[in-house]
C-alpha positions in Angstrom: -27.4 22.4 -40.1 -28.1 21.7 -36.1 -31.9 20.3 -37.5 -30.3 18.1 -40.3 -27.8 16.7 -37.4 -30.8 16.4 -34.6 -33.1 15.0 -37.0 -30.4 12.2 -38.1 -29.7 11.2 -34.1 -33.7 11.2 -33.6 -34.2 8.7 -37.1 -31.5 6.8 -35.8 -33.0 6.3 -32.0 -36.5 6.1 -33.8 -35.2 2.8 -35.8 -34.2 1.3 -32.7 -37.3 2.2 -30.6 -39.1 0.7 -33.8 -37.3 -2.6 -33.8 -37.7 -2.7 -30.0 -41.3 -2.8 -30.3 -41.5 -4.9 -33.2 -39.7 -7.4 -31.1 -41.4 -7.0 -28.0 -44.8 -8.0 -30.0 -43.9 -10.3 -32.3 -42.6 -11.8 -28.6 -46.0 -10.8 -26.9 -48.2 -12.4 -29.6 -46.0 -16.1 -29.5 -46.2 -16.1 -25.7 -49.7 -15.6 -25.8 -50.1 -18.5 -28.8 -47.8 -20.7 -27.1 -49.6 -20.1 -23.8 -53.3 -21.1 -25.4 -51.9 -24.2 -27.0 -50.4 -25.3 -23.9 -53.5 -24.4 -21.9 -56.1 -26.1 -23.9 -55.7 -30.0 -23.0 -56.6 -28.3 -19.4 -59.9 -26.8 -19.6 -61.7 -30.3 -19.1 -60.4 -29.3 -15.4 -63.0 -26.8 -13.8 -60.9 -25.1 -11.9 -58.9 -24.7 -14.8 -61.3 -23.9 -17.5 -62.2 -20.5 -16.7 -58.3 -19.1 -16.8 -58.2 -21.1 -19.8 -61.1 -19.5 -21.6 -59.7 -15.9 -20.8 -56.1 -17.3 -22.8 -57.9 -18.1 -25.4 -60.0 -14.6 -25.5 -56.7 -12.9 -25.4 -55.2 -15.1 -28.4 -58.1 -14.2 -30.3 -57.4 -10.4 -29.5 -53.8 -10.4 -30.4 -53.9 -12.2 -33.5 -56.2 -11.5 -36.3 -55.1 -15.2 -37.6 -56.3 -17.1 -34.0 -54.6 -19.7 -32.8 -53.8 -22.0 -35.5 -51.4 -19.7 -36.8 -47.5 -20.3 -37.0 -44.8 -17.9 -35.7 -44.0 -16.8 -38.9 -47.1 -14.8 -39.1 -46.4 -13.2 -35.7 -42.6 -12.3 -37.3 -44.5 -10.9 -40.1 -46.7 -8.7 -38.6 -45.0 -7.3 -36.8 -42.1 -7.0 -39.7 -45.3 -4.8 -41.4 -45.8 -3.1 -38.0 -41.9 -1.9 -38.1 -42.0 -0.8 -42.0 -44.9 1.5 -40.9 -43.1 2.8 -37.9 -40.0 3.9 -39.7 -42.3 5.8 -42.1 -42.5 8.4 -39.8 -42.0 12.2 -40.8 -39.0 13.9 -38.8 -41.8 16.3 -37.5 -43.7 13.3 -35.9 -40.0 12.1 -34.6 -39.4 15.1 -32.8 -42.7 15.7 -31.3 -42.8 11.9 -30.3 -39.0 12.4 -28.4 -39.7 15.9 -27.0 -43.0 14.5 -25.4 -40.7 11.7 -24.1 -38.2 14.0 -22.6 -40.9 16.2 -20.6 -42.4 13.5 -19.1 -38.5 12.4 -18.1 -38.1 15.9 -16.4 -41.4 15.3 -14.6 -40.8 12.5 -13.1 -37.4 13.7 -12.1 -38.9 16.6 -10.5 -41.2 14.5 -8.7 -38.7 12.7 -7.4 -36.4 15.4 -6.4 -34.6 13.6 -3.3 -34.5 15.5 0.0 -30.8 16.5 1.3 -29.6 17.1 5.1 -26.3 19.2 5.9 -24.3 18.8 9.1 -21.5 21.3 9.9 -18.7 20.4 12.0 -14.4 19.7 11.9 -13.3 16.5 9.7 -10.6 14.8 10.5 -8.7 11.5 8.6 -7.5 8.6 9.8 -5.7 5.4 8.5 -2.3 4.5 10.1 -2.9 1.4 12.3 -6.5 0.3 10.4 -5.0 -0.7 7.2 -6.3 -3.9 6.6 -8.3 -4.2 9.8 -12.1 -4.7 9.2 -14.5 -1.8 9.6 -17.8 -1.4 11.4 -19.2 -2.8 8.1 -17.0 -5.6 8.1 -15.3 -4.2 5.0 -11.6 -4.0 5.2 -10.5 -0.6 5.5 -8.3 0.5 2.9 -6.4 4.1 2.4 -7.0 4.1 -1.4 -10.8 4.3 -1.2 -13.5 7.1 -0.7 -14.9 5.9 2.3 -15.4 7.6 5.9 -16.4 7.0 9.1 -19.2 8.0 10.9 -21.0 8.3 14.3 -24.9 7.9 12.8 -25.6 7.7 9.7 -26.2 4.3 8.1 -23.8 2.0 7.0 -23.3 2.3 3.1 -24.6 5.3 2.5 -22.7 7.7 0.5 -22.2 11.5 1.5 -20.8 14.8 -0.1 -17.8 16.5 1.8 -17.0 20.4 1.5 -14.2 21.3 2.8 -15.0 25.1 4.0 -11.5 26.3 3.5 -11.1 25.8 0.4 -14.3 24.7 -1.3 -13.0 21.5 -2.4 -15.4 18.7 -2.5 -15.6 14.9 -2.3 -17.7 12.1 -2.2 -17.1 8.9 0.2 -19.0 5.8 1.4 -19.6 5.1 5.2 -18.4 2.3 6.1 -17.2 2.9 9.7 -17.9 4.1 12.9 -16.3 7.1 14.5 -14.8 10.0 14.9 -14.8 9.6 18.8 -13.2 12.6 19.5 -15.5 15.3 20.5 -16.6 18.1 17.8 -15.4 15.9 14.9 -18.2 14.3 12.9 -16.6 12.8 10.5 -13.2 10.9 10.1 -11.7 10.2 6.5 -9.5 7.9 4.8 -6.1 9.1 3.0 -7.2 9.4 -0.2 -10.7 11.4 0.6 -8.4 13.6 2.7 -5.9 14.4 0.4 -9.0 15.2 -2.0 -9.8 18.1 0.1 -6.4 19.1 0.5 -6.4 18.5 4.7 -3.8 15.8 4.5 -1.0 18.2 6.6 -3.5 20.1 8.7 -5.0 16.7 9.9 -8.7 18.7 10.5 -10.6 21.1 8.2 -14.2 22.6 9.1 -16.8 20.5 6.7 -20.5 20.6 5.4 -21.6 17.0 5.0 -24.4 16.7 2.5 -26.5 13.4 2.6 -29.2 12.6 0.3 -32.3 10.3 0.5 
């Protein structure tokens, strides 16, 4: 019962990966035609004639027909080139999207982002900024995830822990600040009350950023 229902998702994907491609050729092979017949009055030029000749070489490799076809051969072939696709066994289908997805969870693992952690107390702020402009020259407001910061770049967005209580949030730096000493990190109402540190005023944090 799972198969029949996995196999029905991957014919379904596999029809529109198959008109994708039948597209994207048909589209290839016109831009190439075009390109020749546009090209051709040119090659009486030298410098001309040589990037010329190489259209025309690659026209004559794309379409069996050359380039005295119309478009509606292109939109046939590759109508032919789609029927043929969609022939393909549910076996082939799921080999064909299980290759796919390994090679997704390569390149994700290749590019597995590096992340630095700074310890320290948090505190909030907002009374007597709202609607004054930030160190990013974005107005501050109470009802968005941002934060202020003493270092780390402007715009770049940052996990907050909140130790006590393992509540977590994510905010924007947008500001500079906390300058009070052994704070790194000031908050605005909302991201504060998302950690549950709105009455305290301070809470001991891990800030996670990651490249």
């Amino acid at each position: 019962m799972i198969l029949k229902i996995i196999d029905a998702i991957l014919g379904k994907l596999w029809v529109a990966l198959c008109i994708t491609a039948a597209l994207m050729r048909m589209l290839i092979k016109i831009i190439f035609m075009l390109t020749g017949r546009v090209l051709s009055p040119l090659r009486k030029i030298k410098f001309i004639d040589k990037y010329c000749q190489g259209v025309a070489a690659t026209c004559n490799a794309v379409s069996v027909a050359g380039a005295k076809s119309s478009p509606l051969h292109y939109v046939a072939d590759a109508s032919s080139k789609f029927k043929s696709g969609i022939d393909a066994s549910a076996a082939h289908r799921r080999v064909f999207f299980a290759a796919i997805l390994v090679l997704l969870l390569i390149i994700l693992a290749m590019t597995e982002r590096s992340c630095s952690e700074q310890r320290g107390m948090a505190s909030w702020y907002g009374p007597g900024f709202y609607g004054k402009p930030t160190a990013s020259g974005e107005i501050f407001r109470a009802d968005l995830y941002t934060a202020a910061h003493k270092t780390l770049p402007l715009g770049t967005k940052v996990t907050v822990i909140n130790l006590n209580n393992n509540k977590k949030v994510k905010v924007k730096i947008n500001d500079r600040g906390p300058f009070v000493e052994g704070r790194i990190i000031d908050l605005s109402k909302i991201a504060a009350e998302k950690l549950d540190m709105l009455e305290s005023g301070i809470a001991p944090v891990i800030v996670i950023h990651c490249k």
